[in-house]
C-alpha positions in Angstrom: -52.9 18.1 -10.5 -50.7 21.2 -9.8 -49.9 19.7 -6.1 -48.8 17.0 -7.8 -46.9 17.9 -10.4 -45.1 20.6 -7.9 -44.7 17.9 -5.7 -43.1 15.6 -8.5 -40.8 19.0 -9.5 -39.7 19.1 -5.2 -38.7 15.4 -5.6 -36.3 15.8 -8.8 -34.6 18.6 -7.5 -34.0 16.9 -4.1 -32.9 14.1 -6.2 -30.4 16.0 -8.3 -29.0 17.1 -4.8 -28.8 14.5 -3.3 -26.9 12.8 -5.7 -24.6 15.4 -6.9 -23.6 16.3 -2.9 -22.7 12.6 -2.7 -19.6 13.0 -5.3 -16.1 13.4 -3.9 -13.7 15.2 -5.4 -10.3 13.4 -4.9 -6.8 16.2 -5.9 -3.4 14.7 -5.2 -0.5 16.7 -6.1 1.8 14.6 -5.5 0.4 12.0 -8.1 -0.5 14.6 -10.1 -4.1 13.8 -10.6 -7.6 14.4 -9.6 -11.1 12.3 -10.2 -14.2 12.6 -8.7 -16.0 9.6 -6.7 -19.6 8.9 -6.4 -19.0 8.7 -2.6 -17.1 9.0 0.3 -13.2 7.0 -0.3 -10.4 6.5 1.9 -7.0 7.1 0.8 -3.3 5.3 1.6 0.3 6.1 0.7 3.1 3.9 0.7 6.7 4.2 -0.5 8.2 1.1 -1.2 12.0 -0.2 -0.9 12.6 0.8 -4.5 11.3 4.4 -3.4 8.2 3.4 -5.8 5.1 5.9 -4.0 1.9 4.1 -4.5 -1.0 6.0 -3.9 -4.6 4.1 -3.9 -8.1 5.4 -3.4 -10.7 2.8 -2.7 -14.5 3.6 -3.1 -17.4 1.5 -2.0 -20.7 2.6 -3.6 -23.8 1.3 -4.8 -22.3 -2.1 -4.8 -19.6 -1.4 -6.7 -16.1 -1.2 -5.7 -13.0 1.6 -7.6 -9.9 1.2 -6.6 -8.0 4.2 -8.1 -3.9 3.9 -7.7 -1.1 6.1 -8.7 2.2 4.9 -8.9 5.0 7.8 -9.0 8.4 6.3 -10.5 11.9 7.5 -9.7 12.2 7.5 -13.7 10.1 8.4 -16.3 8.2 5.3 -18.6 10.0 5.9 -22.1 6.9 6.8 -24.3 8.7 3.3 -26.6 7.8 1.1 -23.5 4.5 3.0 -22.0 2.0 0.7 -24.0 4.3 -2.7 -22.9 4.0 -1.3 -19.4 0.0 -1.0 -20.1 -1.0 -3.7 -21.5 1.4 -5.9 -18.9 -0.5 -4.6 -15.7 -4.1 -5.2 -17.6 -2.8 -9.0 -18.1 -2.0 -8.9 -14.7 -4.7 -7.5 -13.4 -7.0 -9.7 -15.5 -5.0 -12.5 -14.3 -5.8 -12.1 -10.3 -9.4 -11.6 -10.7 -9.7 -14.5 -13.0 -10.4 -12.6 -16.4 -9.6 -13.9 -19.4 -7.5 -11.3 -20.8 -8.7 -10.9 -24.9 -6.8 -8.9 -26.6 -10.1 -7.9 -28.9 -11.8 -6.8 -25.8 -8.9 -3.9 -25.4 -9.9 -0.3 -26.2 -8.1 3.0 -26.2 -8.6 5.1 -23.4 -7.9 8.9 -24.2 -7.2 11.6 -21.7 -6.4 14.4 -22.8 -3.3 14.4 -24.6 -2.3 11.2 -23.3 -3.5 7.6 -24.2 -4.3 4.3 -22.0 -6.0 1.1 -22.4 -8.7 0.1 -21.2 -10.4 -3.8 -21.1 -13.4 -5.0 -19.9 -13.6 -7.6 -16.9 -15.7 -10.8 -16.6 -14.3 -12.5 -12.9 -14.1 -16.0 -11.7 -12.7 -18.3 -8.8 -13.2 -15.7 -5.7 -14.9 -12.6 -7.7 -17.1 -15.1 -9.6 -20.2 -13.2 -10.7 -18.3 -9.5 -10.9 -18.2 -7.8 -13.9 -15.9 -4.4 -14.7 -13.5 -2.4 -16.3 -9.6 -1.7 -16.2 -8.0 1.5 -17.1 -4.6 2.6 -17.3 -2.1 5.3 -18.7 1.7 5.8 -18.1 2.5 9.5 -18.6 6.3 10.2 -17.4 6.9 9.1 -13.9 3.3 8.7 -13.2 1.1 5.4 -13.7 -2.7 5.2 -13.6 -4.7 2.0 -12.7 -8.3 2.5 -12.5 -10.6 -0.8 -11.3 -13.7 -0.7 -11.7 -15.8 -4.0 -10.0 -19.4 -4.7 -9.0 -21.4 -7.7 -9.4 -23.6 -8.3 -12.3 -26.3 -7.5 -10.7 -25.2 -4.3 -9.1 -22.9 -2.5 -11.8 -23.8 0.3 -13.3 -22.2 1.7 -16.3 -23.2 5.0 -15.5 -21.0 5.8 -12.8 -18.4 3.8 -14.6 -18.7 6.6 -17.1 -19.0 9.4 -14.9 -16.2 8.2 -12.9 -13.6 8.0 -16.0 -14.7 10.3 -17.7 -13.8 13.0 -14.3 -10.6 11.5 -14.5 -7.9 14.5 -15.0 -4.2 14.3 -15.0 -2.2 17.4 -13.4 0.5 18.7 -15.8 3.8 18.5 -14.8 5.6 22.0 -14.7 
């Protein structure tokens, strides 16, 4: 019984450290934000004709895919159009993968002192079967998409939580 039970104690702890040495810290500077991912993420950075820098970190894990993406503005988003500039990207958004967008399925989406929305995904045409969630904020020049997509049989609202919940915008000084 005490081999056991030690043994069972060995496994949780391995457990535990396994799976908190597979998160990923992700800091950007530049896009003034930091999140951490359940697992290893690659990273691009584009700057655009406008001289719009888009900044998008994709993670694969446990069937789910996030796609994080900061875009840094030459102007700042007046706080009178942030929540236009919001919800317009979730319609979007919804839109390509085939979600209905519903405006009762929208939520507020706090982080810190700032506020987002947030609406939950239900795909079709190509991403038939994929469930998921959409978040983003506008603070100043900086706008925040998080995507959050696995299929129904894969997601798990658990990292979804974890993930946005690790979400942390850097102050500008």
């Amino acid at each position: 019984m005490k081999e056991n039970l030690s043994g069972l104690v060995l496994f949780f702890l391995l457990f535990i450290y396994t799976n908190s040495k597979a998160q990923e810290l992700y800091q950007n500077e530049e896009a003034k934000f930091n999140i951490t991912l359940p697992g290893e993420y690659l990273s691009e950075k584009e700057i655009n004709q406008e001289g719009i820098t888009t900044i998008t970190v994709t993670c694969d894990y446990g069937g789910m895919t996030i796609v994080v993406t900061s875009y840094i503005y030459l102007e700042a988003v007046s706080e009178d159009n942030n929540m236009v500039a919001e919800l317009t990207e979730m319609m979007i958004v919804a839109s390509a993968l085939g979600s209905k967008f519903k405006p009762k399925g929208v939520a507020l989406w706090a982080v810190g002192q700032d506020s987002g929305w947030t609406n939950k995904l239900k795909t079709s045409g190509d991403y038939k079967g994929y469930i998921g969630s959409h978040y983003v904020i506008v603070s100043g020049l900086h706008y925040y998409s998080i995507l959050i997509l696995g299929h129904k049989k894969t997601y798990d609202p658990g990292i979804e939580t974890n993930l946005v919940n690790s979400f942390n915008m850097i102050k500008q000084k």
